[in-house]
LUMBANU-473356 format. One line per field, with one value per residue (C-alpha): residue number from 1; x, y, z. Coordinates in nm, 4 decimals. Each point is the difference from the previous one (the first is absolute). Example, Ala and Ser with C-alpha at 12.3 -4.5 7.8 and 13.67 -1.06 7.14 Angstrom:
// LUMBANU-473356
num	c(1,2) $
u	c(1.2300,0.1370) $
v	c(-0.4500,0.3440) $
w	c(0.7800,-0.0660) $
***
This chain:
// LUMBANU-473356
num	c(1,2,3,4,5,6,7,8,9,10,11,12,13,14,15,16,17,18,19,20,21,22,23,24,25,26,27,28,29,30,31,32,33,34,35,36,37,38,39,40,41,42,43,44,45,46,47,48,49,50,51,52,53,54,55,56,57,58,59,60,61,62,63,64,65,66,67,68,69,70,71,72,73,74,75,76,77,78,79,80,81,82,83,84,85,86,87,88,89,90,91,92,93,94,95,96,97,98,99,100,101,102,103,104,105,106,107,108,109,110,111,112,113,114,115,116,117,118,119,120,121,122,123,124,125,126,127,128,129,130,131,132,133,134,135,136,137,138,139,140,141,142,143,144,145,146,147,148,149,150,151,152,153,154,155,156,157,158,159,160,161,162,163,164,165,166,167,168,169,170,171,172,173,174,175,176,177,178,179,180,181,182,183,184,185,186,187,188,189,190,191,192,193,194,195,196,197,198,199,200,201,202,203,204,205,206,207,208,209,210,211,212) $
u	c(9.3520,0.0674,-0.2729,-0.1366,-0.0996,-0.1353,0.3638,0.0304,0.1758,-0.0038,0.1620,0.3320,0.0054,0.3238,0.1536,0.0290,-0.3402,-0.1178,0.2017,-0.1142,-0.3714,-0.1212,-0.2821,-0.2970,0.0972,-0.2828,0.1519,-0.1712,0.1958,0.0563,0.1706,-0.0349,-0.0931,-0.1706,-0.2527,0.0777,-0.2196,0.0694,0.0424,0.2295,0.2216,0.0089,0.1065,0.2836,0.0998,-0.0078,0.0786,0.2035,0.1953,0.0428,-0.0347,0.3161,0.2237,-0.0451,-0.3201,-0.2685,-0.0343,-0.3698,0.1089,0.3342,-0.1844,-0.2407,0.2580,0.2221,-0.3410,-0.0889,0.3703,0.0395,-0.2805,-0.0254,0.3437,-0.0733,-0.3676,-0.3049,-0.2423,-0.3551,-0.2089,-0.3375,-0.2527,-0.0984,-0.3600,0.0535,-0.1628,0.1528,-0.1219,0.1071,0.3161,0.0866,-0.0088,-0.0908,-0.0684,-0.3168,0.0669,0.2899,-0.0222,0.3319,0.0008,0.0960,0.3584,0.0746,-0.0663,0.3378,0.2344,0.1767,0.0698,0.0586,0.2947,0.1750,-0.1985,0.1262,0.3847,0.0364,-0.1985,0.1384,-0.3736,-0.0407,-0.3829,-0.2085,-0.3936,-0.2753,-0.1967,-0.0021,0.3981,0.2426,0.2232,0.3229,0.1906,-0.1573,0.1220,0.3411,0.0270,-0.1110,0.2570,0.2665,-0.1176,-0.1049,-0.3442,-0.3251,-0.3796,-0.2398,-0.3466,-0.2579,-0.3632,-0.2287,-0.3270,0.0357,0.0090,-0.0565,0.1618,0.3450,-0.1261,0.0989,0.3042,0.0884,-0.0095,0.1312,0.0446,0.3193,-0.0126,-0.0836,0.1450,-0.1138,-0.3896,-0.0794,0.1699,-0.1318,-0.2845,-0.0706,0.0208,0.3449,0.1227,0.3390,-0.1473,0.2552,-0.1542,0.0790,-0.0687,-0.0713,-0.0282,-0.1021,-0.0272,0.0637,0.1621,0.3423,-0.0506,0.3241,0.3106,0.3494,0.1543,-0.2211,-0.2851,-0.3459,-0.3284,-0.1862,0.2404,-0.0518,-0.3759,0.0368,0.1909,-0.2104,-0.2908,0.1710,0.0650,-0.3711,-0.1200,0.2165,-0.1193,-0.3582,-0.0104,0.2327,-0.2737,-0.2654) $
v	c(8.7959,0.3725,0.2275,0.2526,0.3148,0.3872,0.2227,0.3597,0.1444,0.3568,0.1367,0.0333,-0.3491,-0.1755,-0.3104,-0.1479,0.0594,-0.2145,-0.2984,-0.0284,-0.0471,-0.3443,-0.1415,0.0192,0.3018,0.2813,0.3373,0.3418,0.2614,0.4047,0.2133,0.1495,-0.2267,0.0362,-0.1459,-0.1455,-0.2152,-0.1200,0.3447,0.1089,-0.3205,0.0032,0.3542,-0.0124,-0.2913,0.1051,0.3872,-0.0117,-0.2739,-0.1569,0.3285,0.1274,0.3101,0.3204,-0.0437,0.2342,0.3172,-0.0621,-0.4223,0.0690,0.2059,-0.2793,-0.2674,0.2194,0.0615,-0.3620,-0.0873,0.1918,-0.1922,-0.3367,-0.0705,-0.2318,0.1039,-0.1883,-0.0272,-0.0597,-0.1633,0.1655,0.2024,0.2306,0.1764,0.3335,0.3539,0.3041,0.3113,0.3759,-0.1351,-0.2963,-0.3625,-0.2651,-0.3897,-0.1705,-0.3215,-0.1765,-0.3645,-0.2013,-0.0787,-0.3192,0.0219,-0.2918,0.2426,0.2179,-0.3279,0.1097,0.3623,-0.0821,-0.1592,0.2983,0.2702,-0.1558,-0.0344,0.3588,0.1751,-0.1923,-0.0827,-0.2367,-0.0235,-0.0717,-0.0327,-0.1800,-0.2945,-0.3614,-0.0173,0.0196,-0.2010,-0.1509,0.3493,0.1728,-0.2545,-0.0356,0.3998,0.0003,-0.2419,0.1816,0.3109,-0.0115,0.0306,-0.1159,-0.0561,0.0827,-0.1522,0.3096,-0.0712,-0.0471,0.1293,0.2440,0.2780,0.2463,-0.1626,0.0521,0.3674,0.0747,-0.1019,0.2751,0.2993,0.2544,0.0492,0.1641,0.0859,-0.1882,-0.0551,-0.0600,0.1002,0.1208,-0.2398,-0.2700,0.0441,-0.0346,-0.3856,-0.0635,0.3566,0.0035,0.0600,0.1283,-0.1129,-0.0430,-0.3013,-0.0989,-0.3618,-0.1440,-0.3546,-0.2935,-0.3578,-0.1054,-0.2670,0.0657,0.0750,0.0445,-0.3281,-0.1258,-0.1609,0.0378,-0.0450,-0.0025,-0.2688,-0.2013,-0.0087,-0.0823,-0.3272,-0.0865,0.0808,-0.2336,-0.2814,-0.0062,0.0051,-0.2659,-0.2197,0.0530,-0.1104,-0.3039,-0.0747,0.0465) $
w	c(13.9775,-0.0597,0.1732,-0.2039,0.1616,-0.1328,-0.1442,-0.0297,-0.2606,-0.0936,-0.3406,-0.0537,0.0392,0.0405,-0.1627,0.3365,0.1111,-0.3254,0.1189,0.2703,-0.1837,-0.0892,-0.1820,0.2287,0.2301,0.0322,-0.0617,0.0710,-0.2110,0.0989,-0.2428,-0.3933,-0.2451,-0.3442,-0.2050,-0.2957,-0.2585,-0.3681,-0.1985,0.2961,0.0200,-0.4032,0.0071,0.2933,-0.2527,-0.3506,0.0779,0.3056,0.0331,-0.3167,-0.2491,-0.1177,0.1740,0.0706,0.0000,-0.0126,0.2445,0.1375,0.0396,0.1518,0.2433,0.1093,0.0074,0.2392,0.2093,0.0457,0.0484,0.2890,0.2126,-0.2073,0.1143,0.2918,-0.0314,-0.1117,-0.3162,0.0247,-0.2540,-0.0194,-0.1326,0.2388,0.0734,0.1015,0.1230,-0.0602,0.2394,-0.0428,-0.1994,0.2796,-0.1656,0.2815,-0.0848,0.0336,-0.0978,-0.1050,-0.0384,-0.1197,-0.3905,-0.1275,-0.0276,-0.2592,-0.3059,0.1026,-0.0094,-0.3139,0.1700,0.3719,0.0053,-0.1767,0.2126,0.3257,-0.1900,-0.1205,0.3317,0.2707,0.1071,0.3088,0.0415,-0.3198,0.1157,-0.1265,-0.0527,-0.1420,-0.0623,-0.2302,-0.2067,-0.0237,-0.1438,0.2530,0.3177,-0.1465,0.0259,0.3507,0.0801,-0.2042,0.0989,0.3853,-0.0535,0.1034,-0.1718,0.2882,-0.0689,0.0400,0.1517,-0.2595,-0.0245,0.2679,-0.1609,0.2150,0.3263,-0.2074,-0.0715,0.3438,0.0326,-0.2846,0.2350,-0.2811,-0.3328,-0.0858,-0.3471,-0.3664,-0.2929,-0.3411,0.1072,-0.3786,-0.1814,0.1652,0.2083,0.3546,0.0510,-0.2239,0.1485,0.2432,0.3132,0.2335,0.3614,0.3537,0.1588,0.3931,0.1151,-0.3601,0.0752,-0.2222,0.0350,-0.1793,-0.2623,-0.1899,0.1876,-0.0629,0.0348,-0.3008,0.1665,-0.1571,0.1699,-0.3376,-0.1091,0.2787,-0.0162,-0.3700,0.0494,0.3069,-0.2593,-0.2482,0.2368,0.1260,-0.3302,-0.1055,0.2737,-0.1020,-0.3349,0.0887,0.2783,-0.2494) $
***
């Protein structure tokens, strides 16, 4: 039986170092990351990736930004609560969203930015575990409901894009992580978690109604 003991990884993170991550491991992640919910997966989608060339000034800008530290990096999926004093953001809370609503994004976020970490809670889907595979990438299950315990593992705030257009919670949010902890439950030899507790789920329930 494989032991499964705490990881450090810090961003750049390496195709190598996501290997040698299974299903199950506990991982406390270092490094710059971003947040990312639906209006920012939709946009990397519709006007980064998939919008046609040259495209415009301001987005060309922004995709060469996130580029240059998505690229082995790590996206986050929440909404975050945060304080802003004499100019300095700082987070308050930040509690992983349910990730399930980005399935018809991720798979082409992680593709075109070379992402290795995507963060959140409850899963994701088949598109989404077939691109870690393909990809070398990993779904790390965030700790839910503890909001403010994941706060402090964001020790700065770096910048933020997209603030205006779409508010604080949906905003790019730039931020430095230290020790963020979460557990693997989709890795990049195509093994699910959330799959796994869905057959055991059908099995059991199966067995019930035949014993009924």
């Amino acid at each position: 039986m494989r032991e499964y003991t705490m990881i450090h990884l810090t961003t750049p993170i390496s195709e190598e170092a996501i290997l040698d991550l299974h299903a199950g491991d506990a991982v406390q992640l270092s490094g710059i990351a971003t947040t990312g919910r639906d209006a920012a997966h939709k946009y990397m989608v519709e006007k980064l990736i998939e919008a046609p060339r040259p495209l415009p000034p301001a987005d060309q800008k922004l995709h060469d930004e996130l580029q240059s530290f998505l690229q082995g990096g790590a996206i986050y999926h929440s909404g975050p609560i945060l304080r802003n004093e004499d100019g300095r953001w700082s987070f308050v809370s930040s509690g992983p969203t349910t990730s399930i609503r980005d399935e018809v994004y991720q798979d082409k976020v992680i593709a075109a930015f070379g992402l290795r970490v995507v963060i959140g809670k409850g899963g994701m889907g088949p598109r989404t575990l077939e691109a870690c595979k393909r990809y070398k990438a990993v779904y790390l299950h965030g700790i839910g409901g503890a909001g403010v315990y994941n706060a402090a593992s964001v020790v700065e705030v770096l910048d933020v894009f997209k603030k205006e257009e779409f508010g604080l919670p949906e905003a790019f949010w730039k931020i430095r992580f230290d020790r963020f902890a979460g557990i693997v439950t989709m890795d990049a030899h195509g093994k699910s978690l959330h799959d796994d507790l869905a057959r055991e789920f059908d099995r059991n329930f199966a067995s019930l109604i035949k014993g009924a």
